[in-house]
N, C-alpha and C positions, 0 to 999 in steps of 0.2 A: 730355921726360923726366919718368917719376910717380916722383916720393918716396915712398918708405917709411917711415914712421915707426912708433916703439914698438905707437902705440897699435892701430894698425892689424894688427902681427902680435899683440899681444892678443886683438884681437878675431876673428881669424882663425881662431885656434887654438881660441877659446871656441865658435866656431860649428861644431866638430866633433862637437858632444855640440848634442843637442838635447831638449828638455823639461826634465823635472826629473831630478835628480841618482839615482844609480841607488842602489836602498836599500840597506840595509847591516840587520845584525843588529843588535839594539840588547840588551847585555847590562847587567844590573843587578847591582851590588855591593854587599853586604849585608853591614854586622858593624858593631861597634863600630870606634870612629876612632881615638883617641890609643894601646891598645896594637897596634893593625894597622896604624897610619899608614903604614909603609913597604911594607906587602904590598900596599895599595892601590894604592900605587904604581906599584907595580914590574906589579900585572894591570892599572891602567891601561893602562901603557905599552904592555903585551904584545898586549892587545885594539885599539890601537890599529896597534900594528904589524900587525896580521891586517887592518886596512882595515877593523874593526868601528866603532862608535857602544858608548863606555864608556859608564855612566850613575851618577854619583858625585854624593853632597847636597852636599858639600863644593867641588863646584866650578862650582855655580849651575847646574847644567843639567837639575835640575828645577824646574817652573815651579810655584810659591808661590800661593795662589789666599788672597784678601784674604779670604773665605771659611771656609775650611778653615784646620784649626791646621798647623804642619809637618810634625808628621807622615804626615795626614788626607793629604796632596801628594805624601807617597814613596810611601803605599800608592794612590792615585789612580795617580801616574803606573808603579807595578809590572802596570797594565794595559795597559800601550803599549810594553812591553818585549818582548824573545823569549824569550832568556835570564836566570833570574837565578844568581848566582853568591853561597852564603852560607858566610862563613869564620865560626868558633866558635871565639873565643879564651878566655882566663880571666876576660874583666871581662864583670860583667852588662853593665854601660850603663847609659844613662837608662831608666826607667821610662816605661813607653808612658801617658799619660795617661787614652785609653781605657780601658785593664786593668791594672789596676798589680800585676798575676799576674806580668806579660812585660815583657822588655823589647820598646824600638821594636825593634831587629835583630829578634828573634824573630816578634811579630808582622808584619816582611816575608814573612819566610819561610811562616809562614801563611796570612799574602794569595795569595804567589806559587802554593802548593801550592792553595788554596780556586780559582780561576783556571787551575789544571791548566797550569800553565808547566813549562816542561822546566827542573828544577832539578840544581844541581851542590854538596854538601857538602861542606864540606870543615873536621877540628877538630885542634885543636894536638892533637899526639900525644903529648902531657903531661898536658892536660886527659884526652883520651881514654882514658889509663891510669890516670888516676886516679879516672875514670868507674867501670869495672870494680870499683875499692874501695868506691864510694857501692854499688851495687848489692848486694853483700855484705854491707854494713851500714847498709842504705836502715831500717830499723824503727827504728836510732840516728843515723840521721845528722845528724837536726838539733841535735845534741849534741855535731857531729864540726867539727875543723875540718881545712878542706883547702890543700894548701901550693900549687898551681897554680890555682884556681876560687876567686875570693875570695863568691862567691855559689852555695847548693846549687841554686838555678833554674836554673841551666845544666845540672846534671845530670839535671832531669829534665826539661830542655827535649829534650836527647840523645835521653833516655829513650822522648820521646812521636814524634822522628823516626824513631829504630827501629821503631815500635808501628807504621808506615805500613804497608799492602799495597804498594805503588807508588813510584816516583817520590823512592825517598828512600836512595839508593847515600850510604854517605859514607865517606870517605877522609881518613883521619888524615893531616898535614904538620909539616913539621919545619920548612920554610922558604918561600918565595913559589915558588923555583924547584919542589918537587914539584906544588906545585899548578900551573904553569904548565905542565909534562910532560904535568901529567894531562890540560889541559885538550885541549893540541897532540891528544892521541890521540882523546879525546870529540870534537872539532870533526870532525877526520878520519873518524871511522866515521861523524856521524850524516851528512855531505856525501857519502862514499859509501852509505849507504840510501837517499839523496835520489833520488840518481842511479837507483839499482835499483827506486825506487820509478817514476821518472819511468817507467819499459820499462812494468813492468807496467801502469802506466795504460792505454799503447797497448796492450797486451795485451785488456785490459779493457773499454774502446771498442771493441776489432775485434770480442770475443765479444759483446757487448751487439746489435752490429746484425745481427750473425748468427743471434743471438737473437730479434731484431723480425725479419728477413726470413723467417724459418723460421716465425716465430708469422702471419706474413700470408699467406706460402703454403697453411700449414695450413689457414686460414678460406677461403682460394679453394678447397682442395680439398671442406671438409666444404662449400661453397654449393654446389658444381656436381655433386655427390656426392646430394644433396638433389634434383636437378632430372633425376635419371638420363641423363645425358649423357656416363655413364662413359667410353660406347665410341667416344666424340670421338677422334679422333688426337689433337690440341691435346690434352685433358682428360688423355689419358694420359702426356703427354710430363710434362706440371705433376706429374701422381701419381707419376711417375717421380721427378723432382726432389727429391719429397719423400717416399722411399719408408720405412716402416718398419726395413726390416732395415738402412738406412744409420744409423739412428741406434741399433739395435743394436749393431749393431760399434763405435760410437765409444762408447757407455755399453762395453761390454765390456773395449775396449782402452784406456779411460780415456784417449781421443785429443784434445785441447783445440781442437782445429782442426773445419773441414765435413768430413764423409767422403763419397764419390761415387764409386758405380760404375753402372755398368748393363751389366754383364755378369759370368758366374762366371772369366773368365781377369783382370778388370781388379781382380773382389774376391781373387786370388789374387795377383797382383800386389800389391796394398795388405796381405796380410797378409806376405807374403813382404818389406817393408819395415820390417816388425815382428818378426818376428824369426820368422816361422810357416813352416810346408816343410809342403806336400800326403804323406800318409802314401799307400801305393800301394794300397792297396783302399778301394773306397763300399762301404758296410753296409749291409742292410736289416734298420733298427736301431729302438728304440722310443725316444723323449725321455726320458730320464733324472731329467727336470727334476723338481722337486717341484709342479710348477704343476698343478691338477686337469685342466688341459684339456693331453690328452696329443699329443705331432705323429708319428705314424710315417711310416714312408718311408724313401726312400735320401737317406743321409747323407755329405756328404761331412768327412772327418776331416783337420783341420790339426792340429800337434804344434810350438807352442815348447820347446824344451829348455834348460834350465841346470842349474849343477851339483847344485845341489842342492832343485831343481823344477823341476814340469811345468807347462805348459798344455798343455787339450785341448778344441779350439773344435771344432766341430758344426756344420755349413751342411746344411739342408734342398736337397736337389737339386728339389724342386718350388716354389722360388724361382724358380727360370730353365726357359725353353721348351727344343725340341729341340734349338736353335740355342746356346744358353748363358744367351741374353739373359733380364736381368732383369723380370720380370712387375710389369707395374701391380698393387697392393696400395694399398688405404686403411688408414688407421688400424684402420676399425670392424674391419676382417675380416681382420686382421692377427694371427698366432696366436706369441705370444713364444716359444715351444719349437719352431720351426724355426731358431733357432738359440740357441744355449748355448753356454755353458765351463764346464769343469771344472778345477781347480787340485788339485795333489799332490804328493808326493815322489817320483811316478814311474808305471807303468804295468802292465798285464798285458801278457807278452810275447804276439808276433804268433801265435806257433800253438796259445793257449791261447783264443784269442779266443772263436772258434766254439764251443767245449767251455766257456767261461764263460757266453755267453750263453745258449745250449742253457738250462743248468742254471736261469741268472736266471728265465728264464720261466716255465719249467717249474714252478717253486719258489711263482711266484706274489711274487716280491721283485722283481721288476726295477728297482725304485726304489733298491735297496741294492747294484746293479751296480758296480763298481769304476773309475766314473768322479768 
């Protein structure tokens, strides 16, 4: 018979977790002590309940360096934090020894922002309003005195976090719980951007290799392209691959993905998924385009419609053989104006077509056609 004892299921349980402890955010608390003593508190707690890492001077868990003065240890360790959190109450503080401009609270805040840390403001909303009165009468103010701010440096401490491009939201409180509300919703959004960021990462890697396989294709084609061995079958399947007008249509339809056809039912297919219908006549039409080097030919005309625009995309019908099938094309001798778009609020109707173009030509404007 095996005994069981205590230590045993300790240790059992301990071995479900293996390595080091999984990290946590490590938020820093910024203000003066004795009149926030209980606000501190109270976002300790709160932080902790969230299963963070608080980080308070008051309760020994920044480490002191025989070195460094104490303060020289908050702003030291305000670089190993994620979050800092600064409340603005009425009392200066101590005087920061480096700058005796600031207090130490403030020069945190400094640190944190000089370090681009995601910071959270937040000022008694007493102080806050009576900020608004220093500004109105900032040219006398050192001659004022104020009943919530026993120091004018806090207003114009206010003053130079307003002055920020960046990084400096702040949000007046009346008690620990507004600020704890506040934080609840800030934690929440920026945990779902994380999330939305994490997709597009994958997004971002998929297009990245898509990007190197298309840039190596590329170089296979312009080597073998160089050695005239165009009329290889192989040679042309690879040109195929990577053919010109596929990445016109995907610049055109600002499509995020590979586009691939080789043929004109499978490109009609792929525009008819975008929202494009074949219009019922080919034209033996002239490029519109503004590009000098003009493509005439039979054109074949697809039409996306909404309510309130048009597209009108253009496919060169001497793209594709008798058969449909997409023709080998390089880069070099790849001509942009076999295929186009056009965007608009709408169109010439169908039986005006012939009797507009007629005139285009004629006119010597064909560039000012009503595409």
């Amino acid at each position: 018979m095996i005994k069981v004892t205590s230590n045993m299921i300790k240790y059992n349980n301990n071995s479900l977790f293996y390595g080091e402890k999984m990290a946590k955010p490590r938020i820093f608390l910024s203000s003066t002590f004795y009149d926030l003593k209980q606000i501190r508190f109270d976002l300790d707690r709160f932080i902790r309940d969230l299963g963070y890492e608080a980080v308070r001077n008051e309760q020994g868990e920044i480490p002191f360096s025989k070195e460094k003065t104490l303060e020289d240890s908050c702003y030291k360790e305000i670089e190993t934090v994620d979050i800092v959190v600064s409340i603005v109450g009425g009392r200066f503080g101590a005087t920061s020894v480096g700058d005796s401009q600031y207090s130490i609270s403030q020069r945190e805040i400094h640190t944190a922002l000089k370090l681009d840390k995601q910071v959270f403001i937040f000022i008694d909303k007493n102080v806050y309003s009576e900020y608004r009165t220093y500004l109105v009468n900032k040219e006398n103010a050192t001659n004022m005195r104020f009943h919530f701010a026993d120091n004018i440096k806090i207003f114009q401490h206010i003053e130079y976090l307003e002055s920020l491009p960046k990084n400096n939201v702040i949000c007046p409180f009346e008690s620990s719980s507004d600020i704890i509300n506040y934080l609840k919703e800030q934690f929440a959004g920026l945990f779902q951007r994380f999330l939305q960021q994490q997709k597009k990462i994958k997004e971002v890697n998929l297009i990245e290799q898509l990007a190197s396989t298309s840039t190596s294709l590329q170089k296979m084609v312009d080597y073998f392209s160089q050695i005239n061995i165009n009329h290889n079958e192989n040679i042309n399947d690879l040109v195929l691959s990577n053919h010109p007008a596929m990445f016109k249509i995907k610049e055109l339809l600002d499509i995020k993905y590979r586009v691939f056809f080789l043929s004109m039912t499978e490109l009609t297919s792929l525009l008819a998924a975008h929202g494009f219908e074949v219009k019922e006549r080919s034209s033996e039409i002239i490029s519109f385009s503004k590009s000098d080097e003009k493509s005439s030919g039979i054109y074949t005309y697809f039409i996306k419609e909404e309510p309130t625009w048009n597209y009108h995309l253009f496919v060169n019908e001497s793209l594709f053989d008798t058969e449909g099938k997409l023709k080998p094309i390089s880069m070099e001798n790849w001509n942009k104006d076999c295929i186009y778009m056009h965007e608009g609020g709408g169109f010439f109707p169908d039986e005006d077509y012939e009797h507009l173009m007629a005139e285009a030509e004629l006119a010597g404007i064909i560039d000012n056609a009503p595409f």
